[in-house]
C-alpha positions as a Python dict, from the first residue, in 0.01 Angstrom:
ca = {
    (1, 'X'): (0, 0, 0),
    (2, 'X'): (1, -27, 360),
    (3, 'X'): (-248, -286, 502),
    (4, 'X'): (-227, -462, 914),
    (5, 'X'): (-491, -711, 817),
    (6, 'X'): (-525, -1039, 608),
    (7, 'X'): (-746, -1306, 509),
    (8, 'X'): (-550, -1603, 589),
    (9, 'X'): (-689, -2015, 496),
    (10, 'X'): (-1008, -2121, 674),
    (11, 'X'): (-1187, -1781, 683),
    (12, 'X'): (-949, -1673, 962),
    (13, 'X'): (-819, -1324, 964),
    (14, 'X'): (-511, -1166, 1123),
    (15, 'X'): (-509, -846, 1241),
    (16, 'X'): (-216, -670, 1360),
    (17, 'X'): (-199, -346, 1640),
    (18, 'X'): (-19, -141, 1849),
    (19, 'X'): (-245, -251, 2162),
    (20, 'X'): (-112, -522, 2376),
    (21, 'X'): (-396, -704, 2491),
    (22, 'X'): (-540, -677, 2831),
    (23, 'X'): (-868, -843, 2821),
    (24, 'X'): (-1130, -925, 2572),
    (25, 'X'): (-1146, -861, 2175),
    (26, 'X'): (-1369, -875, 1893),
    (27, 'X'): (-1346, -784, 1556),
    (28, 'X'): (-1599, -576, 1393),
    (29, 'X'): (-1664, -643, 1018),
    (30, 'X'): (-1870, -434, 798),
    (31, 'X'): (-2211, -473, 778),
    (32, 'X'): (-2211, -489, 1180),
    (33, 'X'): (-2075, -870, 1207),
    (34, 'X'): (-1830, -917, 1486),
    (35, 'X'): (-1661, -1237, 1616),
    (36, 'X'): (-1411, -1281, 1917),
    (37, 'X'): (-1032, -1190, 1860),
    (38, 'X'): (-760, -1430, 2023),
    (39, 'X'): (-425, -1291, 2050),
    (40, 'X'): (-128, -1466, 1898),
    (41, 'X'): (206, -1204, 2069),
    (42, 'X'): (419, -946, 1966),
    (43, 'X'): (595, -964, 1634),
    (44, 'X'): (978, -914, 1692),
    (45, 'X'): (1034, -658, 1385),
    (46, 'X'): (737, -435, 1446),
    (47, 'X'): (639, -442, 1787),
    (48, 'X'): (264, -483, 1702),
    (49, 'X'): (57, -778, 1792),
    (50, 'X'): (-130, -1024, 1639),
    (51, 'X'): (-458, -1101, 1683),
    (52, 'X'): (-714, -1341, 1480),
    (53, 'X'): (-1076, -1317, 1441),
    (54, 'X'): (-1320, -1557, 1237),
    (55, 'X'): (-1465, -1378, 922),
    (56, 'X'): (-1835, -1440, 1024),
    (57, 'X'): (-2058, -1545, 755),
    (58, 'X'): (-2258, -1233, 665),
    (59, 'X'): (-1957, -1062, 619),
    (60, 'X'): (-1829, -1350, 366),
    (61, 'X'): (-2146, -1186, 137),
    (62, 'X'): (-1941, -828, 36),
    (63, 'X'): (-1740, -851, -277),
    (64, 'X'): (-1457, -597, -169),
    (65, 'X'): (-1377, -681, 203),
    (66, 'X'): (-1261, -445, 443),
    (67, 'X'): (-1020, -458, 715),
    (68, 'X'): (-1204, -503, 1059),
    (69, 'X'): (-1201, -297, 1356),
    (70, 'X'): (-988, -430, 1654),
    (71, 'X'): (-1203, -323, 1998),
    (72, 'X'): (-1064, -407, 2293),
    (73, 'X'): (-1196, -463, 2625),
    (74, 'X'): (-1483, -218, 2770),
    (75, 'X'): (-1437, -59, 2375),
    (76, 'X'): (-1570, -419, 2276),
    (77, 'X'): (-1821, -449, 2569),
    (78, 'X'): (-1982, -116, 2437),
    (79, 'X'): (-2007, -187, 2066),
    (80, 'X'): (-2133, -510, 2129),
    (81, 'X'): (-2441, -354, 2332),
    (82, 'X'): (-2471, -97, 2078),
    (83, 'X'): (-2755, -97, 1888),
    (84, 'X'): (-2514, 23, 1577),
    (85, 'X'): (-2235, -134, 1632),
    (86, 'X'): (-1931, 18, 1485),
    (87, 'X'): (-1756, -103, 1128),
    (88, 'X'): (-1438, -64, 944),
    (89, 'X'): (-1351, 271, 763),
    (90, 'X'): (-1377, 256, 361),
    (91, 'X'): (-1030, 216, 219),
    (92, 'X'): (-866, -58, 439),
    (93, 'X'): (-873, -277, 228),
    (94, 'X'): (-836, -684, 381),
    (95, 'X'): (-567, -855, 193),
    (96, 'X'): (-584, -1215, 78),
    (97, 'X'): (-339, -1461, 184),
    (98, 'X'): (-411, -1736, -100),
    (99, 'X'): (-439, -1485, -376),
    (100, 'X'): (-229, -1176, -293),
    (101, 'X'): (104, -1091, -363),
    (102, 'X'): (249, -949, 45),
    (103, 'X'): (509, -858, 217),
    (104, 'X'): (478, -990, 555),
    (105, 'X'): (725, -978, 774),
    (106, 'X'): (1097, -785, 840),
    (107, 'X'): (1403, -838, 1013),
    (108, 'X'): (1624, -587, 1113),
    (109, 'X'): (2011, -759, 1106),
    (110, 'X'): (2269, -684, 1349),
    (111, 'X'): (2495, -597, 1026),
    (112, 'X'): (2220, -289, 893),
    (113, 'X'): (2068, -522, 634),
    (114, 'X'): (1685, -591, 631),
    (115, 'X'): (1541, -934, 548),
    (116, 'X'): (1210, -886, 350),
    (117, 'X'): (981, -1147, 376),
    (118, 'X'): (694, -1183, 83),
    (119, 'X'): (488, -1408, -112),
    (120, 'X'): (396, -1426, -456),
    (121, 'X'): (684, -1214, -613),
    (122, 'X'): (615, -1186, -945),
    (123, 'X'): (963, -1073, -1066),
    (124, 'X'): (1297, -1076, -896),
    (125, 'X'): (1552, -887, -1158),
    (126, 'X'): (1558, -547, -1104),
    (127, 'X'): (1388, -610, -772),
    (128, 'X'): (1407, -256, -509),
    (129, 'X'): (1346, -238, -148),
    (130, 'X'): (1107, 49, -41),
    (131, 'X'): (1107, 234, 283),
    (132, 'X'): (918, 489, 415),
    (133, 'X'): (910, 655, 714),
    (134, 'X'): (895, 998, 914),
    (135, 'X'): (1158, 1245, 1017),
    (136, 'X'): (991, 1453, 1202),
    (137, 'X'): (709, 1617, 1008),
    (138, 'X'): (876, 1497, 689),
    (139, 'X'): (751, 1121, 524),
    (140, 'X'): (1072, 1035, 378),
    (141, 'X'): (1075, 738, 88),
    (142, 'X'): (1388, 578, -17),
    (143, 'X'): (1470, 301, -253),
    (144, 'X'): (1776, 58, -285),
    (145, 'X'): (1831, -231, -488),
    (146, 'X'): (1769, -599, -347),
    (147, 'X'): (2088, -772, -247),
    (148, 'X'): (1978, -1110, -273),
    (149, 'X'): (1580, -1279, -315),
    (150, 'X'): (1582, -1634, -334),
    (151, 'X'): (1224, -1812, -207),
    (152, 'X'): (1050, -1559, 43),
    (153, 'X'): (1333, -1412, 179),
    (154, 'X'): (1485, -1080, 9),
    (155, 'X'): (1775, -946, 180),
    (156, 'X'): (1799, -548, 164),
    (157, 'X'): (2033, -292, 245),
    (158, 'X'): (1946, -69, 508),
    (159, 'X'): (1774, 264, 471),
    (160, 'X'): (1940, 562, 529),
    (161, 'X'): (1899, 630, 941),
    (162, 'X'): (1678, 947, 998),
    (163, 'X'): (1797, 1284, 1176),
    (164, 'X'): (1558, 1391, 1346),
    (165, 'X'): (1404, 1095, 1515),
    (166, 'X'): (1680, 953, 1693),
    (167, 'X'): (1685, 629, 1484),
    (168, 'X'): (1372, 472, 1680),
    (169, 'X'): (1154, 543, 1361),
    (170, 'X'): (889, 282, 1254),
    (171, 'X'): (977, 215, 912),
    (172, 'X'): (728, 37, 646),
    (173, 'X'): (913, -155, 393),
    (174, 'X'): (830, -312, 45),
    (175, 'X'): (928, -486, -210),
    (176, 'X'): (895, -363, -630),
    (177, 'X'): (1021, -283, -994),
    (178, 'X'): (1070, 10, -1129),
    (179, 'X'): (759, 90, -1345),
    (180, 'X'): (520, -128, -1132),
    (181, 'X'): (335, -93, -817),
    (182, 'X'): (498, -214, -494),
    (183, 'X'): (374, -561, -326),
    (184, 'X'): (87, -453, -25),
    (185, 'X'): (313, -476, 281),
    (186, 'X'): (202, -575, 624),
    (187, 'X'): (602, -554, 744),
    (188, 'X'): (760, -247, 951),
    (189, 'X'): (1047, -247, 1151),
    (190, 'X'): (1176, -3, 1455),
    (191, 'X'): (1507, 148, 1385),
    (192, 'X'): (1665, 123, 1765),
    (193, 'X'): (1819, -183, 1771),
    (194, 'X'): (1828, -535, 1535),
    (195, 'X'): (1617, -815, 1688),
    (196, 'X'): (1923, -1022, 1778),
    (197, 'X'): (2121, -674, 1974),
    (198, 'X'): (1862, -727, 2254),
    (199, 'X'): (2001, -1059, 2338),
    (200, 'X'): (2244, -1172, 2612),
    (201, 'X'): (2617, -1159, 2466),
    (202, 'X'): (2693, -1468, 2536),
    (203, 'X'): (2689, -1734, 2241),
    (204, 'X'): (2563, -2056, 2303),
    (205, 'X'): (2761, -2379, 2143),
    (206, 'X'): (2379, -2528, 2007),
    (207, 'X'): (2086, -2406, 1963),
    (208, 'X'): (1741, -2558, 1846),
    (209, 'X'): (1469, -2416, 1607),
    (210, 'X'): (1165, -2549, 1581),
    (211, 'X'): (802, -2465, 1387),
    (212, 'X'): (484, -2572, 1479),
    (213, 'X'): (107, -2581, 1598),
    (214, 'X'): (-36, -2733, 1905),
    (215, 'X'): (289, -2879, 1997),
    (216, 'X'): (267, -2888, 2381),
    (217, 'X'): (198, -3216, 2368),
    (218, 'X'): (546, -3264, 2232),
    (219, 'X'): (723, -2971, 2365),
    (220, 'X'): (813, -3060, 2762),
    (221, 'X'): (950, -3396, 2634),
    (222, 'X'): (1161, -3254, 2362),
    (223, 'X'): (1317, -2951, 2578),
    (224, 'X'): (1363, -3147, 2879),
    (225, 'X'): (1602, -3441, 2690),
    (226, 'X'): (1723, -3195, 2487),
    (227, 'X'): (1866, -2990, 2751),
    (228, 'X'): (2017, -3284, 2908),
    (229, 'X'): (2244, -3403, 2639),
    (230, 'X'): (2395, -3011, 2560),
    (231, 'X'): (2112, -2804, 2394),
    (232, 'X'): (2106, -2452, 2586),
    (233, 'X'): (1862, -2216, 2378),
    (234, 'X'): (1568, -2271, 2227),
    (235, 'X'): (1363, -2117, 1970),
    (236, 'X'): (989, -2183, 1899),
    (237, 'X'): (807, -2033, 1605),
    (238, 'X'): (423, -2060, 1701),
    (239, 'X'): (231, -2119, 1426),
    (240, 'X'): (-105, -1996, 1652),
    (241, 'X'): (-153, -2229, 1911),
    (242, 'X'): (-450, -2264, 2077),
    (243, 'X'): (-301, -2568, 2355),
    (244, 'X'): (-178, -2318, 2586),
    (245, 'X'): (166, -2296, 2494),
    (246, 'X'): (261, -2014, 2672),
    (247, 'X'): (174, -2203, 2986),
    (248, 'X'): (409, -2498, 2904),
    (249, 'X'): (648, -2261, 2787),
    (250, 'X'): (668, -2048, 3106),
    (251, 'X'): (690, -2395, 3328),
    (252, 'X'): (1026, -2483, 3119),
    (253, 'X'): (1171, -2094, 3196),
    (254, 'X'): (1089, -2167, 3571),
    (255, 'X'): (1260, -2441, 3545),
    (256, 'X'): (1605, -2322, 3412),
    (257, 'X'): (1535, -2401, 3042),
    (258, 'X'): (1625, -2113, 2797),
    (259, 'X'): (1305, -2088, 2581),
    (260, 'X'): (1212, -1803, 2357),
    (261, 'X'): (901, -1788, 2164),
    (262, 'X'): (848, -1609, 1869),
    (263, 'X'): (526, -1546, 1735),
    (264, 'X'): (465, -1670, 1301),
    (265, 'X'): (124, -1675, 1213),
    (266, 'X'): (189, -1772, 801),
    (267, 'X'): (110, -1983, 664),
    (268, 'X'): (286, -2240, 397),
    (269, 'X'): (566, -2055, 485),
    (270, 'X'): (778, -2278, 690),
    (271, 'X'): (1166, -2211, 471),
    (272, 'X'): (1077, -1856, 602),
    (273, 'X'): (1035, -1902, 942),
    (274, 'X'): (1345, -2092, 932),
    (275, 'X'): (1526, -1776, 776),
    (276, 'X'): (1429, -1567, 1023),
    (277, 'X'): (1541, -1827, 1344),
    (278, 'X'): (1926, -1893, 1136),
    (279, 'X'): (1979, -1515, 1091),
    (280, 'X'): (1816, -1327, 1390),
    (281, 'X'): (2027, -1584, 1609),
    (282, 'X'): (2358, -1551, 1465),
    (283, 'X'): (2476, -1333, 1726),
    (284, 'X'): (2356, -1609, 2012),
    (285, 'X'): (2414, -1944, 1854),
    (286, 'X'): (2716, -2097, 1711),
    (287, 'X'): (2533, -2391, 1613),
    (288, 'X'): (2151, -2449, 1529),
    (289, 'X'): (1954, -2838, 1515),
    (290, 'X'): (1686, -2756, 1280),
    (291, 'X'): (1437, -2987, 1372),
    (292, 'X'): (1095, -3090, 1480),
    (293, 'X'): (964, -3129, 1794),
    (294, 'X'): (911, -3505, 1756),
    (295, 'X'): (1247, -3539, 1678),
    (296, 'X'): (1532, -3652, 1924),
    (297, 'X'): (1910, -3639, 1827),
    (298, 'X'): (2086, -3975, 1908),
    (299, 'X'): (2371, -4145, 1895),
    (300, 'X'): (2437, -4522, 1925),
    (301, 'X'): (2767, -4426, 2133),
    (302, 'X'): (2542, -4340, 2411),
    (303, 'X'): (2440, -4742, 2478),
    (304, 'X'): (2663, -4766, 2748),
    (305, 'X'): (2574, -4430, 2972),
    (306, 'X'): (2445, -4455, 3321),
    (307, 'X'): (2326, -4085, 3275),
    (308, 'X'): (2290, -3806, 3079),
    (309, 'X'): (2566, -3519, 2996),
    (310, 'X'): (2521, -3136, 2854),
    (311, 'X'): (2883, -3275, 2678),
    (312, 'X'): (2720, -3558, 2463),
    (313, 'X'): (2640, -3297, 2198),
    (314, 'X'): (2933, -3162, 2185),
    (315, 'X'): (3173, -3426, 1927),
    (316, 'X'): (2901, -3404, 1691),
    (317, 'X'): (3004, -3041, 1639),
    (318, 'X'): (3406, -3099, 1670),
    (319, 'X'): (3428, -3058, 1325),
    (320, 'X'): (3723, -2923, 1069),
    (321, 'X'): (3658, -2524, 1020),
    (322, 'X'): (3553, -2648, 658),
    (323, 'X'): (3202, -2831, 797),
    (324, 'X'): (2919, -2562, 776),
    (325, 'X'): (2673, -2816, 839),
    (326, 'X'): (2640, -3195, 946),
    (327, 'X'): (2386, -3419, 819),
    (328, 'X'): (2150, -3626, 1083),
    (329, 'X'): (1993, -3943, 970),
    (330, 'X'): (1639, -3997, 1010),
    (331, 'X'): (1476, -4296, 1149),
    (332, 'X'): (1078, -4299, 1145),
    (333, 'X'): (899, -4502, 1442),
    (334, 'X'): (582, -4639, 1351),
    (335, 'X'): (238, -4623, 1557),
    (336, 'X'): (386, -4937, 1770),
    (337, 'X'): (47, -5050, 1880),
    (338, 'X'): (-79, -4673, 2016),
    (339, 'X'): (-397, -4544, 1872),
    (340, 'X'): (-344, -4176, 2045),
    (341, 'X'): (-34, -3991, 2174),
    (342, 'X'): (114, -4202, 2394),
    (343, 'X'): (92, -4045, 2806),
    (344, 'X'): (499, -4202, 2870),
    (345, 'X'): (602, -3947, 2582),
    (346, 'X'): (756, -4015, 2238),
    (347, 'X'): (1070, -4200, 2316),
    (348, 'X'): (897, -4467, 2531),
    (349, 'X'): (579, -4451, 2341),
    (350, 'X'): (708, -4556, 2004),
    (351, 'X'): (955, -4868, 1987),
    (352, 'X'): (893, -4998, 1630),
    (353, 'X'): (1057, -4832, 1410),
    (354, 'X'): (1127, -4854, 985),
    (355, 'X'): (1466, -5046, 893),
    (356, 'X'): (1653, -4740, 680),
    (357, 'X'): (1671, -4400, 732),
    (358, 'X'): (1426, -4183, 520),
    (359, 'X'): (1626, -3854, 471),
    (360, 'X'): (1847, -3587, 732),
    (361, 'X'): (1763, -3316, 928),
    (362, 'X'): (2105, -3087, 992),
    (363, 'X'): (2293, -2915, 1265),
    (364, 'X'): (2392, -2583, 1076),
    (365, 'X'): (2745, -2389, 1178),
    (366, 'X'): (2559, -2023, 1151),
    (367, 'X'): (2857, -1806, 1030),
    (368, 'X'): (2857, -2107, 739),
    (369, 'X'): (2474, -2028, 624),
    (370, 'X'): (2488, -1858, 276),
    (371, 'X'): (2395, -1479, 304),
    (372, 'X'): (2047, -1548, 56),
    (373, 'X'): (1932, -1787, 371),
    (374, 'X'): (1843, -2062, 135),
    (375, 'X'): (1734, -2366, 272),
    (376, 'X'): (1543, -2670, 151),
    (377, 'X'): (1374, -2922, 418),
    (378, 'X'): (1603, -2804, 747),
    (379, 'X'): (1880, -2814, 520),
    (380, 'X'): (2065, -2427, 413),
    (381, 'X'): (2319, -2361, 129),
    (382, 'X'): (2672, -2306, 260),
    (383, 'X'): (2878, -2041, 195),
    (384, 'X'): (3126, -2117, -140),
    (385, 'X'): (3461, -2367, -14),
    (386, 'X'): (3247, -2489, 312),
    (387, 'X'): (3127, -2844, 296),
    (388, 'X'): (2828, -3060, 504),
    (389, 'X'): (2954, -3373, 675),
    (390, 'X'): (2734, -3644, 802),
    (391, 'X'): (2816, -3957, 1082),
    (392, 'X'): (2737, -4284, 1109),
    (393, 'X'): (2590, -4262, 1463),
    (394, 'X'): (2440, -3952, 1500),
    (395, 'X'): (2059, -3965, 1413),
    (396, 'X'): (1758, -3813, 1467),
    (397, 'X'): (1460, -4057, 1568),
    (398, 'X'): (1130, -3963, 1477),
    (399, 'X'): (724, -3958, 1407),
    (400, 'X'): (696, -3685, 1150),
    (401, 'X'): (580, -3927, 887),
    (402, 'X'): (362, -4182, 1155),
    (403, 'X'): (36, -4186, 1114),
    (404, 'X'): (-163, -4384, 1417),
    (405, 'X'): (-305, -4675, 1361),
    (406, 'X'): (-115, -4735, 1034),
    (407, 'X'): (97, -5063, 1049),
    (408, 'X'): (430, -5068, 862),
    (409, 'X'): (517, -5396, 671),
    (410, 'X'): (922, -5262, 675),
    (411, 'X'): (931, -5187, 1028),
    (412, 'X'): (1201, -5381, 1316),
    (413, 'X'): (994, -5447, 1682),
    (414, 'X'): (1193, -5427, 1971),
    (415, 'X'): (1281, -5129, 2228),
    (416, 'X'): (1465, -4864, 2067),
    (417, 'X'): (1766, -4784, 2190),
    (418, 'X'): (1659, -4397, 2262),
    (419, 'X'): (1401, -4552, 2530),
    (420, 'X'): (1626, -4701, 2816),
    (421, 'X'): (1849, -4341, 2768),
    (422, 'X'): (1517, -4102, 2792),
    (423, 'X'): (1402, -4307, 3140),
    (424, 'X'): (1749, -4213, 3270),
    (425, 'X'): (1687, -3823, 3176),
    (426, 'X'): (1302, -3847, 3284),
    (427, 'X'): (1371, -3970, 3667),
    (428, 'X'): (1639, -3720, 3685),
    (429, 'X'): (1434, -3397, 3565),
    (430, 'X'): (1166, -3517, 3740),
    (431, 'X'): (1407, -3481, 4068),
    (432, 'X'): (1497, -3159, 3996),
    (433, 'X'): (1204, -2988, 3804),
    (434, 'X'): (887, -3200, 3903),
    (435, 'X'): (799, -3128, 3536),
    (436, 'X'): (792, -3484, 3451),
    (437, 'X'): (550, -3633, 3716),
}
């Protein structure tokens, strides 16, 4: 079943087509309910964008939902002055994101596989990947066994490439068993090229990933000293921002910072996302920090520095060919006396911070990352005979787990170390971006 619509958590839907947007949307429900449409971007795999719309409440009354109708611009103006305003056609159906079994998402591999992303799959032996697609008037189907499916990532092999079309055919895919009937499937891909062909050949030494919502407040902070001490791409998967993040984001490009977002609207879905970033990047990273975006890589080494270096990075990753991944301890800084998000920034904000390390975050070697892309908490399986390694003073200072206006009973006072470096690397971007003033 082919759907481009789901119910997601909070009575939001997503809605996914071919037209980029140019103005205003609403989506129109059945039973003549509309509400506005915000666009999200353009998914990598399939080209289409994503757009989500609030399920009004009269349309919350029908028992079988259908998929709204996306109406764009002076379409929208029209139906809204309408004194029938237009609704959905029977038979597309709205999936449900809490409830559902659905494939979501795809990834075409510079290597020909496909990565299948899904939820709720009820049975992985015996598990096939379905295509179907068109060559020329023809719909061909085709169906292979899975290579690998470990938590909502099913690696395929690739379909057979069509004649006719030139191999720039837009191919649905699926997941199912023999006997059964495939998972609903929001996920297509376009033959032409994988998603990581279409980046520059060069291959950076690291690389950050990152997930999140509403994380502008974090984001110029984060990039900024992370470019400084050796990061040179990074990758943000927008969970739907609504804080202008493609404003920030554009500032940072401006500015020399290599920044590419990619749009990921699921939900609960984070080991996914994560997936995607380790093995669409493989071609342009040779090293990926897999953390958050209040989350700052430091080492005590760096007491003595009268600035910062893009070569500080870089003995953290001088590493035996055996290390896949190294382990990054992480110290949590508690609310330190702020009630809201402090306007100096995280590093000079927070200077309290708990005695021990709670767990790691990882820098992960990419060729080392096991070919099922399993990963638990920023941390992947290796490939067999490779091995992680971890350092006594490389660490990763952080808020995740702060909550403001919470004391902590185990936390040290006193400036953290991380605060005299980051003034250093503020009055010198600041010089030479004005992005800091």
């Amino acid at each position: 079943q082919e759907a481009d619509a789901v119910l997601l958590p909070d009575q939001v839907v997503l809605v996914l087509d071919d037209t980029e947007p140019t103005g205003d949307s609403i989506c129109a429900f059945q039973g003549g309910a509309s509400s506005p449409a915000r666009p999200l971007g353009r998914l990598p795999a399939s080209g289409l964008h994503a757009y989500v719309c609030r399920l009004p409440e009269p349309a919350q009354s029908f028992q079988q939902l259908q998929a709204p109708l996306l109406l764009h611009s002076s379409t929208s103006s029209a139906a809204a002055a309408a004194p029938d305003p237009p609704s959905p056609s029977p038979g597309r159906a709205l999936l449900n994101w809490s409830s559902d079994p659905i494939v979501f998402d795809s990834a075409l591999l510079d290597g020909g596989d496909v990565l299948v992303f899904a939820k709720g799959i009820s049975r992985r032996q015996g598990l096939r990947c379905l295509y179907r697609y068109s060559d020329g008037a023809d719909t061909m189907l085709a169906s292979t066994p899975a290579i690998s499916s470990v938590q909502q990532v099913t690696r395929c092999p690739s379909p057979p490439t069509p004649v006719k079309s030139g191999g720039s055919t837009k191919v649905l895919v699926t997941l199912g068993v023999t006997g059964e009937d495939p998972m609903p499937s929001l996920a297509t891909f376009r033959r032409q090229q994988a998603e990581s062909s279409s980046l520059t050949p060069h291959k950076s030494s690291i690389c950050a990933c990152t997930m999140g919502r509403n994380i502008s407040k974090f984001l110029r902070e984060w990039a900024l000293y992370h470019s400084a001490i050796g990061v040179d791409q990074f990758f943000i998967y927008d969970n739907g921002s609504e804080d202008n993040l493609a404003g920030l984001v554009a500032q940072l490009i401006s500015s020399g910072l290599n920044i590419t977002t990619v749009p990921w609207p699921w939900t609960k879905v984070q080991e996914a996302g994560l997936s995607h970033c380790v093995a669409t990047q493989q071609a342009s990273c040779q090293w990926m920090a897999v953390i958050d975006v209040d989350e700052f890589i430091f080492s005590t080494s760096w007491a003595g520095l009268e600035k910062p270096s893009k070569s500080l990075l870089e003995p953290v990753i001088s590493v035996d060919d055996s290390v896949g991944q190294i382990y990054l301890a992480c110290y949590d800084f508690a609310p330190s006396g702020q009630t809201a998000h402090p306007p100096e920034g995280v590093c000079q904000g927070y200077t309290c911070r708990l005695k021990n390390p709670q767990r790691h975050k990882s820098l992960v070697r990419l060729d080392a990352v096991e070919p099922s892309l399993m990963n638990v908490v920023h941390h992947f399986k290796l490939k067999p005979a490779l091995s992680k390694a971890s350092g006594p003073c490389w660490h990763v200072l952080t808020t995740t787990n702060t909550k403001l206006g919470r004391s902590s009973k185990s936390s040290s006072r006193g400036a953290c170390p991380l605060m005299w470096l980051i003034g250093k690397i503020r009055s010198t971007s600041t010089q030479r971006t004005g992005l800091l003033a």
